[in-house]
N, C-alpha and C positions, 0 to 999 in steps of 0.2 A: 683955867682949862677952856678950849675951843670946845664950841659947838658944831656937830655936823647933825646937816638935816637927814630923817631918816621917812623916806617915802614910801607908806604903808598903804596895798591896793587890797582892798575889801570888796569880796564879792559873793553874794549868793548866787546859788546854781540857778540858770535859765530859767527853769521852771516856779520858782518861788519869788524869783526877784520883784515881780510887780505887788507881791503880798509884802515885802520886806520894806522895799519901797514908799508902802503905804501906814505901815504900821509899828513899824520900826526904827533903832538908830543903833549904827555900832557903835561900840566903844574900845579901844585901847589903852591899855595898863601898860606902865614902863614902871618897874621895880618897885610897883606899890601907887604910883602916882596914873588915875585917869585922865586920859584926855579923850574930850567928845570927838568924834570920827564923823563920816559920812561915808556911804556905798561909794566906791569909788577909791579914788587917792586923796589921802591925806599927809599932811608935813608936819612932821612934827620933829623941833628941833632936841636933841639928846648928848652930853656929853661921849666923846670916845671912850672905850670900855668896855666891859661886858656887863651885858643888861638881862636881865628875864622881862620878856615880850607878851600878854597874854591878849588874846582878840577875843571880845565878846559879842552879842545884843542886847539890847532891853526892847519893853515894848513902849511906843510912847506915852511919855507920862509916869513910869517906872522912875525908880532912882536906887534901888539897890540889889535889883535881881541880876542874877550874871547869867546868862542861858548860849550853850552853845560854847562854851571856853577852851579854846585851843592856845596853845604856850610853847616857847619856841625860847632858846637861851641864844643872845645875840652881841655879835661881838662889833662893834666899831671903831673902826680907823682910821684917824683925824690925819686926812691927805686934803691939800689945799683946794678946795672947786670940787670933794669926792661929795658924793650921795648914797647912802645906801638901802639897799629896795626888803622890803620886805611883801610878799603877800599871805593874803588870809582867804580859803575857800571854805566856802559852807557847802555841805552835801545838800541835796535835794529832800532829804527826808526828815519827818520833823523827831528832832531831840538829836538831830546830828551835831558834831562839833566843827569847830573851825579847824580846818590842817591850817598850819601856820610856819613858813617854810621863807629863811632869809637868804636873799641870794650875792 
């Protein structure tokens, strides 16, 4: 089965970003399996399919809290040279969740 890469942009809202930045890492879950993230884009390679997508935080140093969990059901389509984009926004306010929205 091919791999296509799926580019996940994570971002907290303006106002918290330099606290997130500081104190924080996201994390991405693909159908049970985490991979570490960073604020920002990350690649992360996934067979074509349909995937459940969940975007989180921890704080550093954390290892099993999931805080902020937004989930998204995700379909991919193995076209030759495709990419596909997802993003993840975190509201401004605290105990807000990730919308998480593939485009």
């Amino acid at each position: 089965m091919m791999t296509v890469k799926v580019l996940v942009d994570i971002r907290p809202s303006l106002v918290a970003l330099p606290f997130h930045r500081a104190f924080t890492r996201p994390v991405v879950e693909i159908d049970g399996v985490e991979w570490p993230a960073r604020w920002g884009t990350t690649e992360i390679p996934v067979e074509a399919g349909a995937h459940e997508i969940a975007v989180f935080f921890r704080y550093k140093g954390q290892r099993a809290a999931r805080l902020g969990v937004g989930t998204e059901e995700l379909t991919v389509h193995h076209t030759p040279g495709a990419q596909s984009r997802v993003t993840a926004r975190l509201a401004p306010r605290n105990g807000s969740s990730f919308k998480v929205e593939s485009a």
